[in-house]
N, C-alpha and C positions, 0 to 999 in steps of 0.2 A: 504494500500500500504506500502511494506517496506521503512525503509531509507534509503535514498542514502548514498551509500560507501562516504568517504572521498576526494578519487582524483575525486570524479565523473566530477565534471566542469574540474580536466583538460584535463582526455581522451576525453573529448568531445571535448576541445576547440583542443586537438593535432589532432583529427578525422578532425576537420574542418579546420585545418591549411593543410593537406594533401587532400583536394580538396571534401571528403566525406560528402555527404549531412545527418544531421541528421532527419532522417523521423520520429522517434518515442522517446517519454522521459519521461520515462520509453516505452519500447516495450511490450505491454501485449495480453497473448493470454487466453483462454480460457482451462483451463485442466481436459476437461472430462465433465462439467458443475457441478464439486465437488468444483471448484476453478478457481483461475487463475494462473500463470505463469507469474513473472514480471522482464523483462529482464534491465538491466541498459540503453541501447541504443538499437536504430533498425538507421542501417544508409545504404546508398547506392553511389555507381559511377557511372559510366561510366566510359567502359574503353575503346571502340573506337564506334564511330559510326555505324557500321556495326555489333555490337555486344549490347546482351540485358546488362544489368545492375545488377553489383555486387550488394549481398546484403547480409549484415550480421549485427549476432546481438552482444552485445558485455558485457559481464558479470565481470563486474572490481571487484578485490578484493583487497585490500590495507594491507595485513597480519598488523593489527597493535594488534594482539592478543598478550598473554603470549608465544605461540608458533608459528614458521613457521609452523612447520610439522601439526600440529592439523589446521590451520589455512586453508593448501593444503589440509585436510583431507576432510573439509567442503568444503572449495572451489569443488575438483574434485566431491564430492557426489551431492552437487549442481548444476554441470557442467552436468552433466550425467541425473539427473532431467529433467533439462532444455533441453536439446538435446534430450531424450526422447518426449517430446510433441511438441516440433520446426519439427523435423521431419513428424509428421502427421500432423501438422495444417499447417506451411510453409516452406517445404521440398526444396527450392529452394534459402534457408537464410543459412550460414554459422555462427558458433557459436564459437566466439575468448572467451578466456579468458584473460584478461589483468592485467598485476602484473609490480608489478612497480622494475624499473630495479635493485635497489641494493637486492630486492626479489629474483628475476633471477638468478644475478651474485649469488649471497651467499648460497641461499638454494637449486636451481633448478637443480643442479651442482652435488649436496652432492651426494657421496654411497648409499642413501637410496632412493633418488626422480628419480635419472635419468631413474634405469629401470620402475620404473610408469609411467616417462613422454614418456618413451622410446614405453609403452603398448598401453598407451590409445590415442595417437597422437590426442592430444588437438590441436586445431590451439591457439597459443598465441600473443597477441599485449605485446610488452616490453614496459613501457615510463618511462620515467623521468620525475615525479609530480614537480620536482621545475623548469622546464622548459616548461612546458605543452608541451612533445615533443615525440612523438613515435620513439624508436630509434630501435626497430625490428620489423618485421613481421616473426613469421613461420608455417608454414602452412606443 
């Protein structure tokens, strides 16, 4: 099994301070039976009673490389991975990638990133690791 990223406890603890139950930790699927696939979280809602139950999994990168950009490089190759195989094994889970917000603000922004992020329409969780606090959703 890999190791866990860095902020890992606090997206989880900001996951659960927003009401989201964590069902899996690490979320692992099965890929192809060559491997597995091991996602940081698998967590789920409810968002009203008359409706089934959100469910996504949630892939945190904490860029603490030499680089952002090489850091985004792997992160998005890894995103695309993983959403590759979520799709046929549990196509009803949505797949965030989470970066901690002075991440966002600084790199995500830049000339170089926005038309990638602009392509690939990642869903992204923002937080703020010294507050264990999710301060965007976009989807």
């Amino acid at each position: 099994m890999p190791a866990r990223d860095t902020d890992h406890d606090s997206v989880k603890r900001a996951l659960t301070d927003e009401v989201w139950t964590i069902t899996h930790d690490p979320y692992t699927i099965e890929a192809g039976g060559e491997g597995k696939v091991y996602f940081d979280l698998g967590a789920e809602r409810t968002i009203a009673a008359e409706r089934d139950g959100v469910r996504i999994a949630v892939e945190i990168k904490s860029f603490r490389g030499r680089s952002n950009i090489r850091d985004l490089e792997q992160a998005v190759g890894q995103y695309f991975l993983y959403l590759t195989h979520l799709r046929r094994i549990d196509p009803g889970r949505i797949l965030y990638l989470a970066v901690p917000e002075d991440v966002y603000e600084n790199t995500f922004h830049s000339a170089i990133i926005r038309p990638l992020l602009e392509d690939i329409k990642s869903p992204l969780i923002v937080f703020n690791p010294e507050v264990d606090r999710i301060v965007r959703w976009i989807r």
